[in-house]
PyMOL CGO cylinders between C-alpha atoms (Angstrom):
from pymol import cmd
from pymol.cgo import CYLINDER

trace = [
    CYLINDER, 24.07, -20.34, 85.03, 24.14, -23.74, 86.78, 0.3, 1, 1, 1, 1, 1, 1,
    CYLINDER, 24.14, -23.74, 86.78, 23.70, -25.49, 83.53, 0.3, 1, 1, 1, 1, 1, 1,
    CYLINDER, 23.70, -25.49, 83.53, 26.60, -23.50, 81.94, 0.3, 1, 1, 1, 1, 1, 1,
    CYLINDER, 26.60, -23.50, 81.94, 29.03, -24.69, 84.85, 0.3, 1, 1, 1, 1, 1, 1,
    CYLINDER, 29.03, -24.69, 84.85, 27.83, -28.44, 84.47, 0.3, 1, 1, 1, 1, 1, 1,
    CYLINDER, 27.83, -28.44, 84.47, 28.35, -27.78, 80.49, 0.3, 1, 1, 1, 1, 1, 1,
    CYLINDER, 28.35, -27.78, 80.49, 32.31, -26.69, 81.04, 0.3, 1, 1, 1, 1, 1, 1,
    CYLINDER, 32.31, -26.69, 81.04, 33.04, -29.02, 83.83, 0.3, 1, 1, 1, 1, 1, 1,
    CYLINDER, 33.04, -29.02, 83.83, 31.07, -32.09, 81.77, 0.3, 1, 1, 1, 1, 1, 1,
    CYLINDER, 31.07, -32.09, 81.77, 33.71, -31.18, 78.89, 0.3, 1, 1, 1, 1, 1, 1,
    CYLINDER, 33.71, -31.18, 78.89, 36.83, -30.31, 80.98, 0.3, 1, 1, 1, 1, 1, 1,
    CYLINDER, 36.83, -30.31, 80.98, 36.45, -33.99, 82.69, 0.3, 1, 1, 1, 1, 1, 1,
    CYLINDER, 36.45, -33.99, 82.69, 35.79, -35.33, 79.27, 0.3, 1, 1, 1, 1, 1, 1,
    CYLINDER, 35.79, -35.33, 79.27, 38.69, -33.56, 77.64, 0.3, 1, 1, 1, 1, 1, 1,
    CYLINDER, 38.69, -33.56, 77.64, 40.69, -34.38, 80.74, 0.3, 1, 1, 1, 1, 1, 1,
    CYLINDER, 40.69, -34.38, 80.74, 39.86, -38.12, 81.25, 0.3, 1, 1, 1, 1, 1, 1,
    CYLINDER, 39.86, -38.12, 81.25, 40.93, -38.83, 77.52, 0.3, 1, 1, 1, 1, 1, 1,
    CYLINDER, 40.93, -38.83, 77.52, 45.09, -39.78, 77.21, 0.3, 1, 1, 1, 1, 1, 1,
    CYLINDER, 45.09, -39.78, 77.21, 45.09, -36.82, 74.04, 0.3, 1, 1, 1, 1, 1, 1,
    CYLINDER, 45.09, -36.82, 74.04, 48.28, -37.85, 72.20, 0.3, 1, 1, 1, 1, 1, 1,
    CYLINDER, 48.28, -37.85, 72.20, 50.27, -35.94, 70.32, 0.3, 1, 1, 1, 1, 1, 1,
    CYLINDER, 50.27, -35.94, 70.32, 48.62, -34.70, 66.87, 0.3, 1, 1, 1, 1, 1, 1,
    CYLINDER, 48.62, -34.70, 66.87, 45.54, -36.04, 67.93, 0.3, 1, 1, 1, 1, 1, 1,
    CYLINDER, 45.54, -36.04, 67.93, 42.72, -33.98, 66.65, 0.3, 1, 1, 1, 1, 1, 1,
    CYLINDER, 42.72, -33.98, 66.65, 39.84, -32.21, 69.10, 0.3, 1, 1, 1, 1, 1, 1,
    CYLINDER, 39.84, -32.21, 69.10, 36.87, -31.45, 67.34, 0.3, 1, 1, 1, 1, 1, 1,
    CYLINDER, 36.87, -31.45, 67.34, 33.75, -29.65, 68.74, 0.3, 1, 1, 1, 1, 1, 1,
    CYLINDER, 33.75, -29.65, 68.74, 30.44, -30.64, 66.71, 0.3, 1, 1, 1, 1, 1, 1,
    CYLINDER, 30.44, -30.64, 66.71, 27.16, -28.86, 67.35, 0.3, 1, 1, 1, 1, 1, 1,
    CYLINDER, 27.16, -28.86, 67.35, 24.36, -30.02, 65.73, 0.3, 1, 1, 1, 1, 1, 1,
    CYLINDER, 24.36, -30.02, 65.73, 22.33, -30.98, 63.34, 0.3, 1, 1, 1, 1, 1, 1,
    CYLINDER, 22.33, -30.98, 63.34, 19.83, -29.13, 64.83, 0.3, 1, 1, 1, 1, 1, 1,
    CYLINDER, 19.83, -29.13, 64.83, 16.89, -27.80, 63.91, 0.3, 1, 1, 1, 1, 1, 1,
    CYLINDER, 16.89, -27.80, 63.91, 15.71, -23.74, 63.71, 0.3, 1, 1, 1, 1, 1, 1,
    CYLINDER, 15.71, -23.74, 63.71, 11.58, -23.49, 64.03, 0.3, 1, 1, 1, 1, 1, 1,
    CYLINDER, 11.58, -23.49, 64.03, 9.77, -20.84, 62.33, 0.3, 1, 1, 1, 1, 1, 1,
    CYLINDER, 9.77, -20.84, 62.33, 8.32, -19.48, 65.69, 0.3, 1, 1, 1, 1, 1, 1,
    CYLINDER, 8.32, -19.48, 65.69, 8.16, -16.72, 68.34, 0.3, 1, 1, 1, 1, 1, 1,
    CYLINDER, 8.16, -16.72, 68.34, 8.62, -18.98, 71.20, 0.3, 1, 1, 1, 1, 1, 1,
    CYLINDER, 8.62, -18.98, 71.20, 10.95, -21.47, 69.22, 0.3, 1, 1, 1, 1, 1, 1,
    CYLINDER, 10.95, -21.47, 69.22, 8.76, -24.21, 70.09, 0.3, 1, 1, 1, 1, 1, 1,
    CYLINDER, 8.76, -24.21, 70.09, 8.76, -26.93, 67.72, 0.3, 1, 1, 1, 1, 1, 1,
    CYLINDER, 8.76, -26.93, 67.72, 5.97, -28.94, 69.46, 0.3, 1, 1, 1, 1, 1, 1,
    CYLINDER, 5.97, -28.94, 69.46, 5.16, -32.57, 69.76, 0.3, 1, 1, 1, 1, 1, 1,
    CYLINDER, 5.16, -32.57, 69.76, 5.62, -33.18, 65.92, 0.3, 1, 1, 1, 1, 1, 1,
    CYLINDER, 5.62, -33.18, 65.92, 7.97, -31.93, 64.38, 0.3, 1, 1, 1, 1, 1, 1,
    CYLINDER, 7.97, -31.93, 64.38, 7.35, -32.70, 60.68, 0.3, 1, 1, 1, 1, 1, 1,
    CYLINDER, 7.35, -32.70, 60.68, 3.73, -30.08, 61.51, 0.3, 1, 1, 1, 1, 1, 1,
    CYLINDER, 3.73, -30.08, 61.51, 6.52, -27.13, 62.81, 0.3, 1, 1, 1, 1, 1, 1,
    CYLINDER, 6.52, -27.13, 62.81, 7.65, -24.87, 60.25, 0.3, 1, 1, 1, 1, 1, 1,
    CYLINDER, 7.65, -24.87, 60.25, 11.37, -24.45, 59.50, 0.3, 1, 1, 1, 1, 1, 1,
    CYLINDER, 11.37, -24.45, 59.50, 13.54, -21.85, 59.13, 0.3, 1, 1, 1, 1, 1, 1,
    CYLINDER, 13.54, -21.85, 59.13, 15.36, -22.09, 55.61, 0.3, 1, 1, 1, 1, 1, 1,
    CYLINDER, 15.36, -22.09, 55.61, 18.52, -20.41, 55.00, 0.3, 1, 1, 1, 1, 1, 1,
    CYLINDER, 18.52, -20.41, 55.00, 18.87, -18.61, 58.11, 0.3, 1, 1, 1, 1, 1, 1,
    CYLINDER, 18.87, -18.61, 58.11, 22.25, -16.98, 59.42, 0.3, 1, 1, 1, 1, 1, 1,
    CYLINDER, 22.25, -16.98, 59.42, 23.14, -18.89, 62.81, 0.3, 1, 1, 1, 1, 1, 1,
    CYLINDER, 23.14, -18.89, 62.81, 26.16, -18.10, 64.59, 0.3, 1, 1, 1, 1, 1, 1,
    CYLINDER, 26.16, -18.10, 64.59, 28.27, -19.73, 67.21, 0.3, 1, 1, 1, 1, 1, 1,
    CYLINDER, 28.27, -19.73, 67.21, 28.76, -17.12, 69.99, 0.3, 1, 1, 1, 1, 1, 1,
    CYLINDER, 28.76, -17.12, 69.99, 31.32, -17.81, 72.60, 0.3, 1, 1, 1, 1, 1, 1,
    CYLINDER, 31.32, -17.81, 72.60, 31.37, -14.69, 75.25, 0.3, 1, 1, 1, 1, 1, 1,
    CYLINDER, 31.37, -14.69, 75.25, 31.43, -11.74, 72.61, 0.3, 1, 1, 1, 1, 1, 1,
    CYLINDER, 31.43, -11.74, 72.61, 33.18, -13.68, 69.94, 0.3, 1, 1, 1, 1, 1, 1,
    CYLINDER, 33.18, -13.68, 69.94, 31.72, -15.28, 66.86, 0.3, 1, 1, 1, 1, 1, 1,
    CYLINDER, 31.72, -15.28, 66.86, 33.35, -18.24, 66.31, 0.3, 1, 1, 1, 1, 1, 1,
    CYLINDER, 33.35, -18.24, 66.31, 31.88, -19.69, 63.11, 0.3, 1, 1, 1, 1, 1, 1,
    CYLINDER, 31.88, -19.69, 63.11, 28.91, -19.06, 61.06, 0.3, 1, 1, 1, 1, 1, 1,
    CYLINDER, 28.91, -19.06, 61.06, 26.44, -21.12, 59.37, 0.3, 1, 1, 1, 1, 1, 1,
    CYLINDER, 26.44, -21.12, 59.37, 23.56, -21.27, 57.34, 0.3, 1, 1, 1, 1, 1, 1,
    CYLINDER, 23.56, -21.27, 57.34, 20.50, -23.60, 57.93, 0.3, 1, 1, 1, 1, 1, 1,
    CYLINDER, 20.50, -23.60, 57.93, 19.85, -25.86, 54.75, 0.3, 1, 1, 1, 1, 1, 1,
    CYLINDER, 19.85, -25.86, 54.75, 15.71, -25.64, 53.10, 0.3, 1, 1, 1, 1, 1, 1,
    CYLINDER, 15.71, -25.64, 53.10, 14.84, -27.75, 55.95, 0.3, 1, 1, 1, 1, 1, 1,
    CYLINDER, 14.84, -27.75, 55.95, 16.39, -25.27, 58.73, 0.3, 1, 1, 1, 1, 1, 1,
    CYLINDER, 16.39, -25.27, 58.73, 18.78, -27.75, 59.74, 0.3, 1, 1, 1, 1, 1, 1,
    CYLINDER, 18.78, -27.75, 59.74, 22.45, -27.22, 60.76, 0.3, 1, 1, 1, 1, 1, 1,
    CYLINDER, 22.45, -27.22, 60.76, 25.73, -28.09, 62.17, 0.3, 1, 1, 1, 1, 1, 1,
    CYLINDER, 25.73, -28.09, 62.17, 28.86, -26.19, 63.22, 0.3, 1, 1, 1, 1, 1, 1,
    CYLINDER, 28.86, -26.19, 63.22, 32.16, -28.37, 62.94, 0.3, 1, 1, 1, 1, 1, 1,
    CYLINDER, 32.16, -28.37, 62.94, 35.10, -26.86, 64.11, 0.3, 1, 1, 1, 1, 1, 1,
    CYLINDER, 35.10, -26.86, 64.11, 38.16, -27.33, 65.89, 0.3, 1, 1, 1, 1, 1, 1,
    CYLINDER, 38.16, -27.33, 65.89, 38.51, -26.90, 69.86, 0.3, 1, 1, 1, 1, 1, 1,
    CYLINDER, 38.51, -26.90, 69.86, 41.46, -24.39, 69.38, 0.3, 1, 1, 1, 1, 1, 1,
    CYLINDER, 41.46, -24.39, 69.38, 39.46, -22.16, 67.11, 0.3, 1, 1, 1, 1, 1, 1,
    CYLINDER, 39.46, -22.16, 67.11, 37.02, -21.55, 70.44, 0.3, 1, 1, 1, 1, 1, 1,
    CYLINDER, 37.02, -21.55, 70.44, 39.78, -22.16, 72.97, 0.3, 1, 1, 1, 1, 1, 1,
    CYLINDER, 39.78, -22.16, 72.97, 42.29, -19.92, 71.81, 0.3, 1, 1, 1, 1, 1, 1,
    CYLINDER, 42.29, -19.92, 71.81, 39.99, -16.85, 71.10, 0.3, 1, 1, 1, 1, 1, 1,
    CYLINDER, 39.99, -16.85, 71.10, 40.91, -14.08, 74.47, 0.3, 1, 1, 1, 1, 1, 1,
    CYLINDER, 40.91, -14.08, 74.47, 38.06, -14.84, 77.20, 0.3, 1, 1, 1, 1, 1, 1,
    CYLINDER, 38.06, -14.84, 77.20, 36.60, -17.62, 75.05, 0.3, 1, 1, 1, 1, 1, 1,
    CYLINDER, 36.60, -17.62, 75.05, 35.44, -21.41, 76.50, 0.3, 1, 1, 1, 1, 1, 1,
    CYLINDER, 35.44, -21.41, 76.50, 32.96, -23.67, 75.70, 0.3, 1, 1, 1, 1, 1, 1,
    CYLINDER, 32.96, -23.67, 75.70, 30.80, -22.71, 78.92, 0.3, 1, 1, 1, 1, 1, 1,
    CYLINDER, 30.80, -22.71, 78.92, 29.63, -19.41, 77.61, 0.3, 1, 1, 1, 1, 1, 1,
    CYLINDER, 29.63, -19.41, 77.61, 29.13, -20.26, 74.37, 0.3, 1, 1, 1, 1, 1, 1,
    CYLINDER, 29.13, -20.26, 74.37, 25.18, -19.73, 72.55, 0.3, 1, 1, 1, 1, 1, 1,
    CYLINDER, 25.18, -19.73, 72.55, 23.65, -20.11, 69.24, 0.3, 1, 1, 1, 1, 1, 1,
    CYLINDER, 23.65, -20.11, 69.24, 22.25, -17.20, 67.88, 0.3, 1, 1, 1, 1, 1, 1,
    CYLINDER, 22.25, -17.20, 67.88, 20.24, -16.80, 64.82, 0.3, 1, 1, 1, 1, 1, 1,
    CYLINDER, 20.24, -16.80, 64.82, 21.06, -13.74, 63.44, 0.3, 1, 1, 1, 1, 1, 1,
    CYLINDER, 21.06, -13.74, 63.44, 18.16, -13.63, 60.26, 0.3, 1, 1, 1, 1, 1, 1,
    CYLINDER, 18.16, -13.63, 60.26, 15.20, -11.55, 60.90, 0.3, 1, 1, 1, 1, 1, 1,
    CYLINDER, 15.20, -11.55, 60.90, 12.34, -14.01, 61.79, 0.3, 1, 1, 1, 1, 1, 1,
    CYLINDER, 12.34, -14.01, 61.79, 10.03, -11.78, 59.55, 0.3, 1, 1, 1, 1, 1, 1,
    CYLINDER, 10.03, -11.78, 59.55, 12.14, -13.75, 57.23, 0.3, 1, 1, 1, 1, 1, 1,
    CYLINDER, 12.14, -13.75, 57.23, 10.39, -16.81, 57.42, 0.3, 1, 1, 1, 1, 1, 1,
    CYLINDER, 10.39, -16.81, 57.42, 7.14, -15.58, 58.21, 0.3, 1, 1, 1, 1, 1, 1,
    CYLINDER, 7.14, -15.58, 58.21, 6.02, -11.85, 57.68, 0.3, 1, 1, 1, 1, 1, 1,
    CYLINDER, 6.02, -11.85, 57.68, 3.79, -12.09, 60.60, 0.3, 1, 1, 1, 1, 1, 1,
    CYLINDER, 3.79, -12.09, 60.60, 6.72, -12.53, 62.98, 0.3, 1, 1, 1, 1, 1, 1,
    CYLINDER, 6.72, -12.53, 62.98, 8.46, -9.68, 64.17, 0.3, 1, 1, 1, 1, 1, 1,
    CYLINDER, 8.46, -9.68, 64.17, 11.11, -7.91, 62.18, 0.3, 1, 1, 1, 1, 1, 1,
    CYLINDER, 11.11, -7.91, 62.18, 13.84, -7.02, 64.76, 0.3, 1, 1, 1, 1, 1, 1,
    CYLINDER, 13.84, -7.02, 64.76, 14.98, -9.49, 67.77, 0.3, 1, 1, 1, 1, 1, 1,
    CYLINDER, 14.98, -9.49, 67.77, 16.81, -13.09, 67.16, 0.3, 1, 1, 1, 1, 1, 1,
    CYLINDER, 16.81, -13.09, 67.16, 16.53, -16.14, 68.12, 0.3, 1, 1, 1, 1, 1, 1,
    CYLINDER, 16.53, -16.14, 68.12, 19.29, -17.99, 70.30, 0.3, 1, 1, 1, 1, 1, 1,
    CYLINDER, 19.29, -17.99, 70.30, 19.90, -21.05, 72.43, 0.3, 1, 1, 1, 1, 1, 1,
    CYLINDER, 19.90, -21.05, 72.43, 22.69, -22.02, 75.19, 0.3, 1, 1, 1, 1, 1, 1,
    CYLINDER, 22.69, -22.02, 75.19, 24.39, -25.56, 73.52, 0.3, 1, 1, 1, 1, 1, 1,
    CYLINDER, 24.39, -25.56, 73.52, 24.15, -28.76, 75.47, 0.3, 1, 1, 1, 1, 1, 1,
    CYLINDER, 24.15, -28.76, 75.47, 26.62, -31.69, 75.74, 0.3, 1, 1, 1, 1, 1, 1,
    CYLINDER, 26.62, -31.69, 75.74, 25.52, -34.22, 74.43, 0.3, 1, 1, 1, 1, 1, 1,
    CYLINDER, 25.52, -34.22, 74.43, 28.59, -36.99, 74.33, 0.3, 1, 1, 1, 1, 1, 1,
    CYLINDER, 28.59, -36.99, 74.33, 32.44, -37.87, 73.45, 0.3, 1, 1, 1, 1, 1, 1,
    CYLINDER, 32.44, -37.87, 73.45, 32.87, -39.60, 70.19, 0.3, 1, 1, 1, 1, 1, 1,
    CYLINDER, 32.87, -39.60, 70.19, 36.92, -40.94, 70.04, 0.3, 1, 1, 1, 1, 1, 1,
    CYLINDER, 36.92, -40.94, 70.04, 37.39, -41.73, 66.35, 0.3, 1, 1, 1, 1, 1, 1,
    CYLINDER, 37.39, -41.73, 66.35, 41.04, -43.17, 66.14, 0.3, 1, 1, 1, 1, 1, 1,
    CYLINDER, 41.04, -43.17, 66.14, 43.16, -39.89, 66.85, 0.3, 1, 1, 1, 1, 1, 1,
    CYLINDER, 43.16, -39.89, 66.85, 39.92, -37.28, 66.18, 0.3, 1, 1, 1, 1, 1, 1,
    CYLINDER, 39.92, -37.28, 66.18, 37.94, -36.90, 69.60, 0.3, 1, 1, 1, 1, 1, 1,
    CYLINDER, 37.94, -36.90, 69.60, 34.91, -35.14, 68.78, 0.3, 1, 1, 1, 1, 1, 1,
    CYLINDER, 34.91, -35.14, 68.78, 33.08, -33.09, 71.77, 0.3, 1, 1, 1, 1, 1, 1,
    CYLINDER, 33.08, -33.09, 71.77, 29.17, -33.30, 70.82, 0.3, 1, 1, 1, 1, 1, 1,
    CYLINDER, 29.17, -33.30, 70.82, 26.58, -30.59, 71.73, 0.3, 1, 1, 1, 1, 1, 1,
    CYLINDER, 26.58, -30.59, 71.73, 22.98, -29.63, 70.37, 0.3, 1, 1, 1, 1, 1, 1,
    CYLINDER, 22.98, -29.63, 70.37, 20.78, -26.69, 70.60, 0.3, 1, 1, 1, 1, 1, 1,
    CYLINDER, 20.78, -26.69, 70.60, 18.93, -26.75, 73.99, 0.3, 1, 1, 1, 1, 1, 1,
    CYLINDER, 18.93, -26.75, 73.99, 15.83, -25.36, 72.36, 0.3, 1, 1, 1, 1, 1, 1,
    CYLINDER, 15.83, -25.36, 72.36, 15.75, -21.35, 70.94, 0.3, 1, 1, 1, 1, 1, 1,
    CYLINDER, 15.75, -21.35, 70.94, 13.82, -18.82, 72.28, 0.3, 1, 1, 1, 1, 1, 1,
    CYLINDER, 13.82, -18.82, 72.28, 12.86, -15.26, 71.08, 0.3, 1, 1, 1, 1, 1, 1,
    CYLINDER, 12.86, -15.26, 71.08, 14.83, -12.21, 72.49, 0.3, 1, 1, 1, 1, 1, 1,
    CYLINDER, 14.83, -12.21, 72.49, 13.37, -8.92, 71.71, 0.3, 1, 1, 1, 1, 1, 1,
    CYLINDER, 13.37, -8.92, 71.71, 15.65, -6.44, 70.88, 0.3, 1, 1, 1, 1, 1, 1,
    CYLINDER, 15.65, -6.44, 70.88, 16.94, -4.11, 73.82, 0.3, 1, 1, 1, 1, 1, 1,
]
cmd.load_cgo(trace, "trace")
């Protein structure tokens, strides 16, 4: 919880502390990050040895709102890129309660694993990029973890 209040107040300063001029363009990044073929979501010291998860459905979850949906490339990488209005505008919907959740049965990508259950991971700001009038709000997975269905 204390990380999710440092995440919104890290961005609100951010967002503040910028002069935004008019028809200047706020874009929220997350990503490229990387989905591991594993229970714990570990991807270990070396990552190149971890297996990936390829196409797998991973969703942007603000509160109870999907806000965009992806799909991790052969080498389970992604990236969400999407306007701050599309998240801000939703009812109920900030950036401080927003998660990653990977939505794909991990049976998926390795029978072994269990069928039912997903993956997910709280986001982590990572920097401001101000690219003439685009300012782009950066965040990456913090690191997924299994959650068993209920």
């Amino acid at each position: 919880m204390a990380m999710k209040l440092v995440l919104f107040v890290s961005v609100m300063v951010a967002a503040l502390a910028l002069p935004i001029a008019k028809g200047t363009n706020v874009v929220v990044q997350v990503g490229p990050s990387f989905v591991p073929c594993s229970i714990n979501g570990s991807i270990g010291v070396n990552v190149t040895a971890t297996p990936a998860f390829p196409n797998a459905r991973v969703q942007l979850q603000c509160g109870a709102v999907v806000v965009a949906t992806t799909t991790t490339n052969a080498s389970g990488v992604f990236t969400f890129s999407l306007n701050l209005t599309q998240v801000l505008l939703s009812p109920g919907v900030g950036l401080s309660n927003c998660n990653l959740v990977v939505t794909t049965p991990l049976s998926t990508c390795n029978p072994t694993l269990p069928p039912v259950g997903v993956l997910t991971s709280s986001i982590v700001f990572v920097r401001t990029d101000v690219l003439g009038v685009r300012v782009v709000l950066i965040f990456r997975a913090a690191g997924f973890r299994y959650i068993p269905p209920t």
